[in-house]
C-alpha positions as CSV (number, residue, x, y, z in Angstrom):
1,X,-5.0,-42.5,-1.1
2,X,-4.9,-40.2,2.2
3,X,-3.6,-43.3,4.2
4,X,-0.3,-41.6,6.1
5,X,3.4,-42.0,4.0
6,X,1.2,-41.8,0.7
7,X,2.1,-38.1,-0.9
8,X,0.6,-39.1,-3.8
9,X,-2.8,-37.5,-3.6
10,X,-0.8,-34.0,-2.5
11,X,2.0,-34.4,-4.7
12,X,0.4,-31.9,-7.5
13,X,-0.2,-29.2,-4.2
14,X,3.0,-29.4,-2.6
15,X,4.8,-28.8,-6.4
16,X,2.8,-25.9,-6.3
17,X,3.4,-24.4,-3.2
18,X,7.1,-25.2,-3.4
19,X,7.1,-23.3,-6.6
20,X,4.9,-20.4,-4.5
21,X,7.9,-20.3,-1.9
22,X,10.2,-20.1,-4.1
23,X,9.4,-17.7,-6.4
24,X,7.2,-15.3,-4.5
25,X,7.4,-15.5,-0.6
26,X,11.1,-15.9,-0.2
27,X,11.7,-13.1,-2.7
28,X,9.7,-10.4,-0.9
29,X,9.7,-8.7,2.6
30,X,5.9,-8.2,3.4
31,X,5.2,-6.2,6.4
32,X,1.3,-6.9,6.1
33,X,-1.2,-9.5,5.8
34,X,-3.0,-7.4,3.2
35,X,-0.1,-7.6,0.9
36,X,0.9,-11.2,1.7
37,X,-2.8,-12.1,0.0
38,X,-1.9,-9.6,-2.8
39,X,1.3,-11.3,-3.8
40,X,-0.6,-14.6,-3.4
41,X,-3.3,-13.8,-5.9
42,X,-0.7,-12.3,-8.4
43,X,1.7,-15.3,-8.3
44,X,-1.6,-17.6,-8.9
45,X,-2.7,-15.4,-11.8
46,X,0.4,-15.6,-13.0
47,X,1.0,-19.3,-12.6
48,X,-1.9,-20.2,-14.6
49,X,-1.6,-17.4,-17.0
50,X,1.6,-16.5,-17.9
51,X,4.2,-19.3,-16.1
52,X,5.0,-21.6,-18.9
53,X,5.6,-25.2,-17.9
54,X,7.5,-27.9,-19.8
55,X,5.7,-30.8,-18.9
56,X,2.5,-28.8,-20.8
57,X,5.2,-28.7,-23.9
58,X,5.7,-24.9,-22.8
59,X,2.8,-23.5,-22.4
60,X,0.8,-22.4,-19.3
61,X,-1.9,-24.1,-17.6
62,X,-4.7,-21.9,-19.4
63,X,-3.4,-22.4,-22.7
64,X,-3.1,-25.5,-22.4
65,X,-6.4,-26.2,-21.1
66,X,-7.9,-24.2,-24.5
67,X,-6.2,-26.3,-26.7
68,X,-7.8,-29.4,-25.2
69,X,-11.4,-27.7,-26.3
C-alpha cells in the first residue's frame, strides 16, 4: 500500500497531524525548540486523553480503547 498516489496507508497520520496544525501550532508563537516539543507532547496527551472524537461515538481514544477490554 506504499506504492506512490496511494494515501491510504497515511491517511490516519496525516488526519492527525492536520488536526496537530490546526489546533496547536498555528495557534502559538514558539520562540524555542524546547517549547515546540512541550506543546507537542501536551496536544498528544491531550488528543488521546481528553479530545473527544465522533467517529468513537464521543469519546476519546483511551476511553474508547477501555471499553473494548
Amino acid at each position: 500500500m506504499s506504492r506512490k498516489g496511494n494515501c491510504l496507508d497515511n491517511a490516519c497520520m496525516e488526519s492527525f497531524f492536520s488536526h496537530l496544525k490546526s489546533e496547536c501550532m498555528y495557534v502559538h508563537n514558539f520562540k524555542t525548540d524546547e517549547e515546540v516539543h512541550h506543546a507537542v507532547d501536551r496536544y498528544i496527551r491531550f488528543y488521546n486523553h481528553k479530545r473527544f472524537q465522533s467517529r468513537l461515538h464521543n469519546l476519546s481514544p483511551v476511553q474508547y480503547r477501555a471499553q473494548a477490554s
